[in-house]
PDB file of N, CA, C and O in Angstrom:
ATOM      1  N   UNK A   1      33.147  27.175  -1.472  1.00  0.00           N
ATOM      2  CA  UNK A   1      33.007  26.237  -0.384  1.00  0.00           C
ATOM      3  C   UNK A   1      34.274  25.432  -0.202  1.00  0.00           C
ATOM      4  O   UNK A   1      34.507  24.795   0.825  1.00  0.00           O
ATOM      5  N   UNK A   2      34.986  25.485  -1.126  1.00  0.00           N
ATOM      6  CA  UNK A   2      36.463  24.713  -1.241  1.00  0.00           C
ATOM      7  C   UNK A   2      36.354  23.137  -0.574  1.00  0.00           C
ATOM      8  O   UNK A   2      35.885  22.334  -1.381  1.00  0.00           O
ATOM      9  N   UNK A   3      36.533  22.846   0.098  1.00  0.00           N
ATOM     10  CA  UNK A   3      36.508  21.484   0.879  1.00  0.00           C
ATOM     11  C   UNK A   3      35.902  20.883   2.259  1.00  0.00           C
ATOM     12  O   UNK A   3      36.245  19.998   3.043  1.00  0.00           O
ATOM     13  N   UNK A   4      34.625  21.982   2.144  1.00  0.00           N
ATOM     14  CA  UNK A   4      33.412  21.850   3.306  1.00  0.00           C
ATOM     15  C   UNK A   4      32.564  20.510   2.874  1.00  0.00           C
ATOM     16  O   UNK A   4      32.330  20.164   1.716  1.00  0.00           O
ATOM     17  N   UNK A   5      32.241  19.973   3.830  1.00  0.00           N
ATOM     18  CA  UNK A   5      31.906  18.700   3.730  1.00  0.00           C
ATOM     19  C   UNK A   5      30.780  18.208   5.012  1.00  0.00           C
ATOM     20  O   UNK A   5      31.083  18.315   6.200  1.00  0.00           O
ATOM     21  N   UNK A   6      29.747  17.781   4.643  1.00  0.00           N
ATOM     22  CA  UNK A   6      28.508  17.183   5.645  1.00  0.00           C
ATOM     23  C   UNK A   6      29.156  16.731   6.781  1.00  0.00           C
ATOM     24  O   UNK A   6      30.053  15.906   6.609  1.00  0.00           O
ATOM     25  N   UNK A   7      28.871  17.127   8.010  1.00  0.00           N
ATOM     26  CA  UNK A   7      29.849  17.131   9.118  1.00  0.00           C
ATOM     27  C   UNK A   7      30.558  18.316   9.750  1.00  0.00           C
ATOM     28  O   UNK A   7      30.828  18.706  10.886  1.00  0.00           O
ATOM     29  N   UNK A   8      30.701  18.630   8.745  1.00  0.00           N
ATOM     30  CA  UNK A   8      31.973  19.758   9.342  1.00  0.00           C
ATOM     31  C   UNK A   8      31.514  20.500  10.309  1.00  0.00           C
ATOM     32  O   UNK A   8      30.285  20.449  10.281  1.00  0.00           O
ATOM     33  N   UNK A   9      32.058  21.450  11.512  1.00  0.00           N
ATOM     34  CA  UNK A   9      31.579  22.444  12.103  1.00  0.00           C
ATOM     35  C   UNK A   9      31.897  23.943  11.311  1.00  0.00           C
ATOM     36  O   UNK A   9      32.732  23.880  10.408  1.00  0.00           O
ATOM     37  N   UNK A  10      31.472  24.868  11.508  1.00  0.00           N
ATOM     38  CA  UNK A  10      31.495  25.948  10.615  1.00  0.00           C
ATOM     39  C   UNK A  10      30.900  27.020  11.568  1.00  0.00           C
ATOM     40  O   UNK A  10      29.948  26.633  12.246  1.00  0.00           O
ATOM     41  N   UNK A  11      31.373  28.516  11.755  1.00  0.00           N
ATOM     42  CA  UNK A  11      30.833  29.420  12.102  1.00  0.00           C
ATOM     43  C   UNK A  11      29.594  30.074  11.417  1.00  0.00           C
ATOM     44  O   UNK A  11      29.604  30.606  10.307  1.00  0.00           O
ATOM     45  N   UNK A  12      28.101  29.901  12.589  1.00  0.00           N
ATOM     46  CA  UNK A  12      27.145  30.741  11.795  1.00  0.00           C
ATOM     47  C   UNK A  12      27.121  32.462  11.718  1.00  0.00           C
ATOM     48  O   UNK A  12      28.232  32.990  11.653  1.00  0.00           O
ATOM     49  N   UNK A  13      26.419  32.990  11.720  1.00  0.00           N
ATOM     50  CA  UNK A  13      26.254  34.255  11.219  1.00  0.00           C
ATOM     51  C   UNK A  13      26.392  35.336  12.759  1.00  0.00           C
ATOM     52  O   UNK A  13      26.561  36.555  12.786  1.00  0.00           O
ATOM     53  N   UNK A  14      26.242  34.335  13.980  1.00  0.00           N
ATOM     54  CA  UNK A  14      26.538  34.942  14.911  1.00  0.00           C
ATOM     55  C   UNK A  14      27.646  34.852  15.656  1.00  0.00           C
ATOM     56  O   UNK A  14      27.786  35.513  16.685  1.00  0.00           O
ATOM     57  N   UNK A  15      28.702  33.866  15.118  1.00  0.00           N
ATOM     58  CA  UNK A  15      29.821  33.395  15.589  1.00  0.00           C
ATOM     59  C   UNK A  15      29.548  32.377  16.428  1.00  0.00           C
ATOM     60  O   UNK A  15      30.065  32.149  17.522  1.00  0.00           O
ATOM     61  N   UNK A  16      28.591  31.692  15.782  1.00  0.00           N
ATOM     62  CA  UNK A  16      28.463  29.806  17.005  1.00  0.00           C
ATOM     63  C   UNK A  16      28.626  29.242  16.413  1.00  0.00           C
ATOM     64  O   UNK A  16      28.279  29.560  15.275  1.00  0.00           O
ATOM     65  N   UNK A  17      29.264  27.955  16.600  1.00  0.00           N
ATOM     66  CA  UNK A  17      29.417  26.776  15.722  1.00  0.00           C
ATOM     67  C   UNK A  17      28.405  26.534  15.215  1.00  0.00           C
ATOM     68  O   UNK A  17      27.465  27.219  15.617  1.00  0.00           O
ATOM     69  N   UNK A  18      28.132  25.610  14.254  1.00  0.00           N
ATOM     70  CA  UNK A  18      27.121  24.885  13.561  1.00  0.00           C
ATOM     71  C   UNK A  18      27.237  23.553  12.527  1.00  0.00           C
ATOM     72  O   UNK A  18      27.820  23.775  11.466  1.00  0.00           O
ATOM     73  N   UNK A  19      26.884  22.611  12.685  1.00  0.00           N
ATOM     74  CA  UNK A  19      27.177  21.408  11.816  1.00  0.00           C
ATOM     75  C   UNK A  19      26.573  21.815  10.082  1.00  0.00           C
ATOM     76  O   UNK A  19      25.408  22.131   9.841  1.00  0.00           O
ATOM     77  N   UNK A  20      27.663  21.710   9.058  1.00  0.00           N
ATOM     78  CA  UNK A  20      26.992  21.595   7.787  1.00  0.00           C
ATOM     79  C   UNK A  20      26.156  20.556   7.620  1.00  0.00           C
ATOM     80  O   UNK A  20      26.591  19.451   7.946  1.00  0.00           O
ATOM     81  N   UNK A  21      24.935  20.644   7.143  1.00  0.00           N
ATOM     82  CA  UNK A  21      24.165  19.306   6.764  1.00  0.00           C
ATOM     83  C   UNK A  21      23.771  19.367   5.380  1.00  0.00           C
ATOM     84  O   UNK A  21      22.781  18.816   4.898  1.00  0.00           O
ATOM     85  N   UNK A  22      24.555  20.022   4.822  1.00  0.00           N
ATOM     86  CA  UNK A  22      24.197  19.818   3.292  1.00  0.00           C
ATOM     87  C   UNK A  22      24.665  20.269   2.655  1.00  0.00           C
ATOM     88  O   UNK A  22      24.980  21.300   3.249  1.00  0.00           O
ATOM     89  N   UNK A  23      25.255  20.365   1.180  1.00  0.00           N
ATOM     90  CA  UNK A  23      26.627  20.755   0.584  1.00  0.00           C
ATOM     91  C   UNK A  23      25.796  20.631  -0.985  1.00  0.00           C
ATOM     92  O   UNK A  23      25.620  19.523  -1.492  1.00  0.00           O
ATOM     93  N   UNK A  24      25.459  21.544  -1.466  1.00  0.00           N
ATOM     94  CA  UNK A  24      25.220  21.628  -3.090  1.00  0.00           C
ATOM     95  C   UNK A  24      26.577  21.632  -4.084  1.00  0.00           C
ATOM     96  O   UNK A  24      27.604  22.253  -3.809  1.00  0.00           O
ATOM     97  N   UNK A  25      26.363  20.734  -5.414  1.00  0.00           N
ATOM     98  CA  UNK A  25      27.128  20.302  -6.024  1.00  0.00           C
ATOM     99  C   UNK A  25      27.822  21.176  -6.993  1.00  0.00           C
ATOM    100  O   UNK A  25      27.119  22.157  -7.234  1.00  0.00           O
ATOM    101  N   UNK A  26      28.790  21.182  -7.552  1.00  0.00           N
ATOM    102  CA  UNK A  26      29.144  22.611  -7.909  1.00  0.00           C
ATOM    103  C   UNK A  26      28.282  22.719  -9.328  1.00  0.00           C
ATOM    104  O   UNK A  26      28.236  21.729 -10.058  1.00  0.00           O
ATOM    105  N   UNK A  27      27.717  23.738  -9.634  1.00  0.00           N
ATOM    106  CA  UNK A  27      26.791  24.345 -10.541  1.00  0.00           C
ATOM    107  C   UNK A  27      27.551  25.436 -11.622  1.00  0.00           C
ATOM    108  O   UNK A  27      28.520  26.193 -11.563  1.00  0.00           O
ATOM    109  N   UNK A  28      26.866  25.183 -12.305  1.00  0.00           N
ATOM    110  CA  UNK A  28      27.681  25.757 -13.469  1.00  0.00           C
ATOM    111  C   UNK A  28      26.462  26.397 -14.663  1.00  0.00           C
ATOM    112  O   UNK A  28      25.294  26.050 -14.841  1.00  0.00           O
ATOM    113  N   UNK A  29      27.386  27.573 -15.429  1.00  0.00           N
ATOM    114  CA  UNK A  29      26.113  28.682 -16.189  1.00  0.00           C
ATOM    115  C   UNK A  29      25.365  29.398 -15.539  1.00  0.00           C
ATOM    116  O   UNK A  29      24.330  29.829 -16.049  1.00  0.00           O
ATOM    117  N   UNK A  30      25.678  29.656 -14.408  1.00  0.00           N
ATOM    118  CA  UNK A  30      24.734  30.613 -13.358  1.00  0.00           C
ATOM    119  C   UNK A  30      25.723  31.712 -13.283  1.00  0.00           C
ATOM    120  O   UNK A  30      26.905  31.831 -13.606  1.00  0.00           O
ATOM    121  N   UNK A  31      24.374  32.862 -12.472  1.00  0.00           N
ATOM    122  CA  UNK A  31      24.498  34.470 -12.561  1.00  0.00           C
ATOM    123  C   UNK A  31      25.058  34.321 -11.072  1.00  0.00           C
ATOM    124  O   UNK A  31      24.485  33.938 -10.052  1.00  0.00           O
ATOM    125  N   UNK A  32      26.706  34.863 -11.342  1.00  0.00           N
ATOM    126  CA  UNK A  32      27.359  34.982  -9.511  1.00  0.00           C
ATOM    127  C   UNK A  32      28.034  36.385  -9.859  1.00  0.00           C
ATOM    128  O   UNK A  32      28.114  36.952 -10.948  1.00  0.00           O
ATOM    129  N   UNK A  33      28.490  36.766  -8.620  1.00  0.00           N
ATOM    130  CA  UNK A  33      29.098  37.975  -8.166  1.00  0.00           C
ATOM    131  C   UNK A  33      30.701  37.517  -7.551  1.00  0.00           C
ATOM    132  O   UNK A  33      30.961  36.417  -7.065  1.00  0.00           O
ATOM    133  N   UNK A  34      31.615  38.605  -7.707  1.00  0.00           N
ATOM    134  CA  UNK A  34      32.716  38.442  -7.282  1.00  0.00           C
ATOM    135  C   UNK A  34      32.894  39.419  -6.300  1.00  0.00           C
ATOM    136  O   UNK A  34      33.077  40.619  -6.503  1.00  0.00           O
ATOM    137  N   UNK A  35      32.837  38.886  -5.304  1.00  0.00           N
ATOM    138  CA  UNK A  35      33.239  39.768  -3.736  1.00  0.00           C
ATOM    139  C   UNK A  35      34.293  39.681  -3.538  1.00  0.00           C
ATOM    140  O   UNK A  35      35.027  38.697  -3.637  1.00  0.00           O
ATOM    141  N   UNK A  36      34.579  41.047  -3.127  1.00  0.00           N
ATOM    142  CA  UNK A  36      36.292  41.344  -2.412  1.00  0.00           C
ATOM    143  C   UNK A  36      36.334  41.780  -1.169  1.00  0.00           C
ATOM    144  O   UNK A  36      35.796  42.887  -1.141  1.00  0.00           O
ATOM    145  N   UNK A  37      36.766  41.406   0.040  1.00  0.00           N
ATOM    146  CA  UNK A  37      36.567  41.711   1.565  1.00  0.00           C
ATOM    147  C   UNK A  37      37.748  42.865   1.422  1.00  0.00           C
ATOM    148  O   UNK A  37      38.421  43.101   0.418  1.00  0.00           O
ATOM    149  N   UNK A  38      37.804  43.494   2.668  1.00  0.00           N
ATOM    150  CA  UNK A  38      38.699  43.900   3.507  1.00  0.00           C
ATOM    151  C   UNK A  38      39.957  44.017   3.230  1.00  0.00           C
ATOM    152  O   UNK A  38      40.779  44.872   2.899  1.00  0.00           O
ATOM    153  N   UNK A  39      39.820  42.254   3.598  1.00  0.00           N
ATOM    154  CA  UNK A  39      41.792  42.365   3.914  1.00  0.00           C
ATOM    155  C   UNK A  39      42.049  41.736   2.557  1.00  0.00           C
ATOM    156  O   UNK A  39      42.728  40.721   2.714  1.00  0.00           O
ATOM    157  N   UNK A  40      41.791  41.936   1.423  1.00  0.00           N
ATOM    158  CA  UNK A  40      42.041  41.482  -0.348  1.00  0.00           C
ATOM    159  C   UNK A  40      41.630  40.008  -0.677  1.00  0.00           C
ATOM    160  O   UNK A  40      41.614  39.697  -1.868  1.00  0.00           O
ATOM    161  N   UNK A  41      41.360  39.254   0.078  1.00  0.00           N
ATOM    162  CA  UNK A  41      40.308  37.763  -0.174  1.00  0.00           C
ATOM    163  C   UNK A  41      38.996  38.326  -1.152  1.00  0.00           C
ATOM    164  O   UNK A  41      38.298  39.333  -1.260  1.00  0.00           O
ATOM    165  N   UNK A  42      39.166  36.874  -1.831  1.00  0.00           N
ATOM    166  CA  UNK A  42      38.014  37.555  -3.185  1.00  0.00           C
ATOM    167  C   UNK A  42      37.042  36.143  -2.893  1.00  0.00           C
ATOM    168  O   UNK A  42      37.673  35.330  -2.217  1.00  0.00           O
ATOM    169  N   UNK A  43      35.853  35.747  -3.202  1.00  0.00           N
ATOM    170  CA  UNK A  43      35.242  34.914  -3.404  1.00  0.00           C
ATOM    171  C   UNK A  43      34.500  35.033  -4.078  1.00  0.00           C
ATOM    172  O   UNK A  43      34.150  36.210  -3.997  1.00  0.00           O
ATOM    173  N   UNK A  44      33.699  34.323  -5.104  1.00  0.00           N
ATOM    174  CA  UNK A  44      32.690  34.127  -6.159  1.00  0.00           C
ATOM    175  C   UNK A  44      31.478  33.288  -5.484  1.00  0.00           C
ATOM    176  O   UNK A  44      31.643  32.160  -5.019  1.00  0.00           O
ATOM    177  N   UNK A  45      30.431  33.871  -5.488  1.00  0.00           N
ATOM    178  CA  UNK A  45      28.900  33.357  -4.542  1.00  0.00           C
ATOM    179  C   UNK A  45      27.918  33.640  -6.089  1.00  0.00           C
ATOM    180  O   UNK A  45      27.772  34.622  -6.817  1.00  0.00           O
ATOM    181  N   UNK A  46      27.410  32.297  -6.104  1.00  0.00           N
ATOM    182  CA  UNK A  46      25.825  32.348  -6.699  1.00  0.00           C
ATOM    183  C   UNK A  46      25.556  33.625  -6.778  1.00  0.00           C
ATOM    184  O   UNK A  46      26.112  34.512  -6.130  1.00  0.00           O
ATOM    185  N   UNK A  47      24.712  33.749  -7.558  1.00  0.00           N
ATOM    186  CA  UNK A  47      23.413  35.307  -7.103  1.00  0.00           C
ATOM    187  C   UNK A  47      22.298  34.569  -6.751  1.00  0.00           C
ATOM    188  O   UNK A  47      21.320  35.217  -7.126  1.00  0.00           O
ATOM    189  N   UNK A  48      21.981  33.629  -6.265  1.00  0.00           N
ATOM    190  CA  UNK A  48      20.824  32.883  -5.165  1.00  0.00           C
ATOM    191  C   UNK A  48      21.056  32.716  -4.010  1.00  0.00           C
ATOM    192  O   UNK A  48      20.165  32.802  -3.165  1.00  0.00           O
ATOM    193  N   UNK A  49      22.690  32.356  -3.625  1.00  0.00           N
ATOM    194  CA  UNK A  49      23.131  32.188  -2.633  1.00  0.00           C
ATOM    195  C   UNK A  49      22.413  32.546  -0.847  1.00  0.00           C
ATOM    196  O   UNK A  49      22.136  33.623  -0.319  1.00  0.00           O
ATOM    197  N   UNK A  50      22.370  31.966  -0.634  1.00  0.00           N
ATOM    198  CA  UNK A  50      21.844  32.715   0.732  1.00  0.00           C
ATOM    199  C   UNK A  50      22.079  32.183   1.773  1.00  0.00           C
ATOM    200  O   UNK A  50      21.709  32.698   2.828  1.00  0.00           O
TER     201      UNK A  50
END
């Protein structure tokens, strides 16, 4: 989430804006996955994530 913050606008899943209204705290000892896109960007997501 790097520096997303309550407020922010953010693209949803269909490409429309959308206001964040809520931001979970960073969590730690949990089961995540390391995704690698496309163009070589990697990110680490929960395995609850959704």
């Amino acid at each position: 989430m790097g520096e997303l913050e309550i407020g922010d606008i953010v693209l949803d899943r269909n490409g429309l804006p959308t206001t964040v209204t809520f931001v979970t705290p960073i969590q730690y000892n949990r089961n995540c996955f390391k995704l690698t896109f496309e163009d070589g960007e990697e990110i680490i997501a929960d395995a609850d994530h959704q």
